[in-house]
N, C-alpha and C positions, 0 to 999 in steps of 0.2 A: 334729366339734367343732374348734374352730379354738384354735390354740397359746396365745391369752391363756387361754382356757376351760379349756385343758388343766393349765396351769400352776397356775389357782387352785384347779385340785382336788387338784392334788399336794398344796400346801401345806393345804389345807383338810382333807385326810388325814392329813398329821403328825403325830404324837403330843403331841410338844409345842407346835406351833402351837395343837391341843386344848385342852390345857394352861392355855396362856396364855387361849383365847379363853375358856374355863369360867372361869378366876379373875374375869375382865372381864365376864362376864356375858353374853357373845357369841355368841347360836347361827352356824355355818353357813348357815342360810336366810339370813340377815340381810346377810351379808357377799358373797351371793351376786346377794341383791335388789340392794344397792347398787354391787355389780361392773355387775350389768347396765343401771340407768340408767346411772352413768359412761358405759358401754360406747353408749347412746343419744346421752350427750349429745357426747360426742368426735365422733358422728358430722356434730355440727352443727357444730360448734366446734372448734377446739383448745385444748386447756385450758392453762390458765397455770400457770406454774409457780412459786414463790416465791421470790424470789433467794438466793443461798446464805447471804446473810450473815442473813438473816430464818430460813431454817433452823438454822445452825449458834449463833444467839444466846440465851442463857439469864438468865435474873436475877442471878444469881451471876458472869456473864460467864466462867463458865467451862465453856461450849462446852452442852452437850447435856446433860451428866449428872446437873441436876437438875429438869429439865425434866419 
């Protein structure tokens, strides 16, 4: 099993990663299918990433927290 694999199941074992993903309605399987396309398509591409100021920007302009 290779270190990114490794990692998502850390987290995919957490209790409160659990948690969260039950609130969201999120099985496991699901986070795993879509780990693994990404993980297809990286292979073709590299995936782009969104500039900070596109992450960091909210409605409120104030920052993330009610995003």
């Amino acid at each position: 099993m290779d270190k990114a694999r490794e990692a998502l199941e850390e987290l995919l074992n957490d209790p409160i990663v659990r948690l969260v993903m039950a609130s969201d309605g999120v099985e496991p399987e699901e986070v795993r299918s879509l780990f693994g396309s990404g993980q297809d398509e990286s292979d073709e591409e590299e995936a782009e990433l969104p500039a900070l100021q596109m992450i960091a920007s909210s409605p409120c302009g104030q920052g993330m927290c009610c995003i």
